[in-house]
C-alpha positions as CSV (number, residue, x, y, z in Angstrom):
1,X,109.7,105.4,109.9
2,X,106.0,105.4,109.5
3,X,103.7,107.0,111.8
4,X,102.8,103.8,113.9
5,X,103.1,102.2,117.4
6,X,106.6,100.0,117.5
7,X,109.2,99.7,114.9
8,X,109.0,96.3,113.1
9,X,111.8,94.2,111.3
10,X,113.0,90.7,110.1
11,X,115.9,89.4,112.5
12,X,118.6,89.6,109.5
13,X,117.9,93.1,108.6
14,X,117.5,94.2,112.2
15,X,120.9,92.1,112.8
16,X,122.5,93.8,109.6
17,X,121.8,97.7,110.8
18,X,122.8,96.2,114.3
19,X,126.2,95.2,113.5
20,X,126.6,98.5,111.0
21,X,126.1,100.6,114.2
22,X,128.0,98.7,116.1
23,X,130.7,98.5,114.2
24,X,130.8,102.1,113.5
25,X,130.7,102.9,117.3
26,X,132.0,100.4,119.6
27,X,133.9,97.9,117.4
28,X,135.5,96.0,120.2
29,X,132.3,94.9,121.2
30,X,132.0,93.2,117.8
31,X,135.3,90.8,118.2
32,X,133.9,90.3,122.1
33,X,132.1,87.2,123.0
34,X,128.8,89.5,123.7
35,X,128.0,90.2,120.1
36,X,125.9,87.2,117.9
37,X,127.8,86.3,115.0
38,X,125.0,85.5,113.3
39,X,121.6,86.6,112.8
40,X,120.0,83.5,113.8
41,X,121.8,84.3,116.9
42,X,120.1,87.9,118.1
43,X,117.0,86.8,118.8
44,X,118.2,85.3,122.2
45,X,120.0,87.5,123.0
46,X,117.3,90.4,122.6
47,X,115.4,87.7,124.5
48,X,118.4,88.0,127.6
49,X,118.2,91.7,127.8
50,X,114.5,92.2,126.5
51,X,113.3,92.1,131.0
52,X,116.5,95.1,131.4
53,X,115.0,97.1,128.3
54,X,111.3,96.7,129.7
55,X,112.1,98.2,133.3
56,X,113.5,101.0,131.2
57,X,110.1,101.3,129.3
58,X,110.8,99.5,126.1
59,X,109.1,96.5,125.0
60,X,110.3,93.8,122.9
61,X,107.9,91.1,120.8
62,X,109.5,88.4,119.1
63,X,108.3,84.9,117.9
64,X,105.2,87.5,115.6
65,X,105.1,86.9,112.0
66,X,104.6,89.8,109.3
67,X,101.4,89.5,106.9
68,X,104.2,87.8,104.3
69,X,105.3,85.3,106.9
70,X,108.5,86.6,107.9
71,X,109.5,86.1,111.3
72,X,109.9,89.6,113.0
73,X,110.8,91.8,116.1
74,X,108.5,94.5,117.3
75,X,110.2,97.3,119.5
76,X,108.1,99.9,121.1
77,X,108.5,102.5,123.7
78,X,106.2,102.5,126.9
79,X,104.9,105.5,128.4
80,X,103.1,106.0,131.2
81,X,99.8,108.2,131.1
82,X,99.7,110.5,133.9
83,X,96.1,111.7,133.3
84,X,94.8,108.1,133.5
85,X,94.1,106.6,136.7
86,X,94.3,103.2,135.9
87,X,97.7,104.7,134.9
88,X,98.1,102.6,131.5
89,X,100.5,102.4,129.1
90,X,100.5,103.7,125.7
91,X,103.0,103.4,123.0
92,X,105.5,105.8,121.2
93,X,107.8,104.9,118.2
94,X,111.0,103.8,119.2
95,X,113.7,104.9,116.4
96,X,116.5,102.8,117.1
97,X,118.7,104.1,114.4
């Protein structure tokens, strides 16, 4: 992963490493009803649990196109600053895989 603020990917390859993972580690979650069965499908579902994953410190942006027009998801981590006083946030990569 590049040196840079969030991790950044299209829903259907972020959906593909996804289910790899998933599959790999927890592969009753896969024939669950939890799990999308489609790519078109993670996207609300990041949406569901995207409040959960911010009160935990990780930020989720969808609905942002790439420079080539491809729909993507941006995934940060939030930090807080303890030197600042207006204690703001700054942002670490995330590696999700």
């Amino acid at each position: 992963m590049d040196r840079q603020s969030y991790w950044q990917e299209t829903p259907t390859n972020l959906y593909t490493k996804l289910t790899d993972a998933i599959n790999n580690s927890k592969p009753d979650l896969m024939r669950s009803g939890l799990w999308p069965k489609a790519s078109n499908r993670l996207i609300p579902k990041i949406n569901e649990v995207a409040p959960n994953l911010k009160e935990k410190g990780i930020e989720i942006t969808t609905g942002e196109k790439d420079s080539e027009g491809n729909r993507v998801i941006k995934i940060w981590k939030m930090m807080q600053k303890k030197r600042m006083s207006n204690k703001a946030n700054c942002c670490l990569p995330i590696c999700v895989f």
